[in-house]
N, C-alpha and C positions, 0 to 999 in steps of 0.2 A: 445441571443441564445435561440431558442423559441423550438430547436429541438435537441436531439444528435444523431452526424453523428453514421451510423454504414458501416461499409465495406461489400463489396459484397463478396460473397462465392460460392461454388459449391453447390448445395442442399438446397439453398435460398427461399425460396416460396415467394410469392404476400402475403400468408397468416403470416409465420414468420413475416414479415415486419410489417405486421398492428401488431400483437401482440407486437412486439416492440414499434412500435411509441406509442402504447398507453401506455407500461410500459416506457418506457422514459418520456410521458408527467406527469404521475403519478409520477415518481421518482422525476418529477423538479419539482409539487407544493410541493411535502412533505420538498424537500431538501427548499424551498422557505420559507413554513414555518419553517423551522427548524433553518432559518437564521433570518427570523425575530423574533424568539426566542432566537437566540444566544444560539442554541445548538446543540450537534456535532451528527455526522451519521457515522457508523463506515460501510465503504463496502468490507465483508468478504472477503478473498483469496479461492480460491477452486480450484482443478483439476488442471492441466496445458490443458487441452483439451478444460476448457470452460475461463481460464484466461485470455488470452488475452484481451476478450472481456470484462470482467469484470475491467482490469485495463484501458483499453480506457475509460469504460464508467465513470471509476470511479476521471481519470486526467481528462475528460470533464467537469465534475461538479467541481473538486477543481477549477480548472481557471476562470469557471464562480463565484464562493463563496468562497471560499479560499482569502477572498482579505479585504483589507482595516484591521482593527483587527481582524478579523474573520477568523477563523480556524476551520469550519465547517466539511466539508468532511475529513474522516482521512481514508485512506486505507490502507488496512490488505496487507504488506507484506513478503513473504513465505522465510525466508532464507537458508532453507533446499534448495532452487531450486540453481545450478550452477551460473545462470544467476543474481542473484537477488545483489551480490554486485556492479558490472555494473549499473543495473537499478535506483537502490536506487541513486548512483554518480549523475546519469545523472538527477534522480530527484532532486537532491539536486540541481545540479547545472543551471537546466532549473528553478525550484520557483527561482533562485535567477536574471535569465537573464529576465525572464519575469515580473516575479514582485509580484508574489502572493504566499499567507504563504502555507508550507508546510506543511499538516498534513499525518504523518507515523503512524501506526501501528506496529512495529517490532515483528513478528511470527515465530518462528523455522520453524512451519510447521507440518501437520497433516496427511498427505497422502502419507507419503516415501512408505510403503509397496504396496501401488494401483501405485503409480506412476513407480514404478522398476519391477511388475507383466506388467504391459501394453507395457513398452518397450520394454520388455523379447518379451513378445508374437506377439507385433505388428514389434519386428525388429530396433529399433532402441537406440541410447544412452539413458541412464536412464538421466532424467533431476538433479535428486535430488543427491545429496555426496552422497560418496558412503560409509562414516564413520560420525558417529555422530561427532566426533573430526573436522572434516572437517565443518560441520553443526556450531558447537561454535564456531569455528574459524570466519566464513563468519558471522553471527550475531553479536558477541563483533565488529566488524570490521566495521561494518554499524553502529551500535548502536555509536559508537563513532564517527564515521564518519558524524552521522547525530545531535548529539549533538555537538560537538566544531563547527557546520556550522549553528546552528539553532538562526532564528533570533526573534526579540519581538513577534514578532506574530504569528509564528510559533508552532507547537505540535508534539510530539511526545509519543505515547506510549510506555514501554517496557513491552512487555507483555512477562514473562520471570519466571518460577518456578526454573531458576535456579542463585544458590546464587553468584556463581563468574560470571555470568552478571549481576546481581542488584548490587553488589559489584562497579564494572567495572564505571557504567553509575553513580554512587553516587560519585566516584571520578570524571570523566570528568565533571562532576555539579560544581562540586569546583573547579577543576581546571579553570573552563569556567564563575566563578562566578553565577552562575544560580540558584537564590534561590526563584524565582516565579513558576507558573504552567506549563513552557511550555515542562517538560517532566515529564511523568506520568509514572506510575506503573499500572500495571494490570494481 
């Protein structure tokens, strides 16, 4: 993979495109070296406006380096978003059809208040719960979900200030026997 795809859009320029391919070819020596370093790249979650493209870009490089022991790319995901226990499943369950480690980020989320203003205003569903209770529910849910299915070479971070998830993910460790690196704290 010498290039990552990106999808066409309404409002695409000739000029966006070069700016991308060249932040793509920049992203894949850094991630290159960072593999031949055997060290990780975490690719932040943001907006739902620019996400999408962000989690493309960001499954394109796990599948490229995400492989053999290596668990390089770990992407930030938002479990404030409705969507995001789905997503995480299907990631969990595509590293395991294809063949390459997963690496998670688990994020509550940073943008509830821009994301539920934008829907408001532009007219449509709010992407994000609409109760924090709703929010802990969907994260303990991945969070385990992505631990008792996580494999040797695999990562996960819980990135979590709160103590009945860090609680949560230290029993599923035990219960899962998991007494190596392959889920962190953060």
């Amino acid at each position: 993979m010498s290039k990552i795809a990106i999808g066409c859009g309404v409002g695409v320029s000739e000029r966006d495109l070069e700016i991308f391919e060249s932040f793509s070819e920049q992203a894949i020596k850094i991630t290159q070296h960072a593999s031949d370093k055997n060290c990780m790249l975490y690719i932040d979650a943001e907006q739902t406006f620019m996400q999408a493209a962000i989690e493309s870009f960001g499954q394109q490089l796990t599948h490229k380096f995400n492989v053999d022991d290596q668990a390089i790319i770990m992407n930030g995901l938002q479990c404030y978003l409705k969507r995001m226990e789905q997503v995480i499943r299907n990631e969990v369950q595509t590293s395991q059809i294809l063949g390459y480690n997963l690496g998670v980020k688990l994020i509550r989320g940073a943008y509830m208040n821009e994301e539920r203003t934008l829907a408001q205003e532009n007219n449509y569903e709010s992407p994000v719960w609409d109760s924090i209770e709703d929010t802990h529910k969907c994260y303990n849910t991945v969070m385990e979900h992505v631990i008792d299915n996580i494999k040797p070479n695999s990562r996960c971070i819980v990135a979590s200030h709160n103590v009945e998830s860090c609680e949560m993910a230290i029993e599923r460790m035990r219960a899962n026997n998991i007494t190596d690196f392959r889920v962190r704290f953060g």
